[in-house]
Steps between C-alpha positions, in 0.01 A plus 500: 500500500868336553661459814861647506786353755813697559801395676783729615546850379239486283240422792686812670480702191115410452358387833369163594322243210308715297210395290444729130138513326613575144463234253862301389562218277846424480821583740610786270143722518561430861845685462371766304173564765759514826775728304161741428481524937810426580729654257793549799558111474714354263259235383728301261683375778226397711403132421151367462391198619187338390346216749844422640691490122704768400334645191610696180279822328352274311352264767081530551381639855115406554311575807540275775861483411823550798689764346837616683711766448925434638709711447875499418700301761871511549714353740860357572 
């Protein structure tokens, strides 16, 4: 089980911190498991954070881990 923060749209788009029971090992199956439910968000925008780092696909997730989803920011 992995505890999911969202900021911004994203927590509009998907509610408040979420938690998901399916099993994920790296930042990319975690991709791949939210595009299966979510498929209205563009996920390759969204950054992932891993216990407060920005991660790439390729970074492990294990349980007990912070995992954070931000999404796109612009500004002026």
């Amino acid at each position: 089980m992995f505890l999911i923060k969202t900021f911004g749209p994203l927590k509009e788009q998907l509610g408040a911190d979420f938690q998901i029971d399916a099993w994920v090992n790296d930042v990319k199956s975690l991709r791949v498991l939210l595009q299966t439910k979510h498929p209205h968000i563009q996920w390759s925008a969204v950054a992932v954070a891993v216990n407060k780092c920005y991660a790439d696909d390729d970074t492990p997730i294990k349980i007990g881990d912070e995992i954070a989803l931000i999404p796109p920011v612009s500004g002026g």
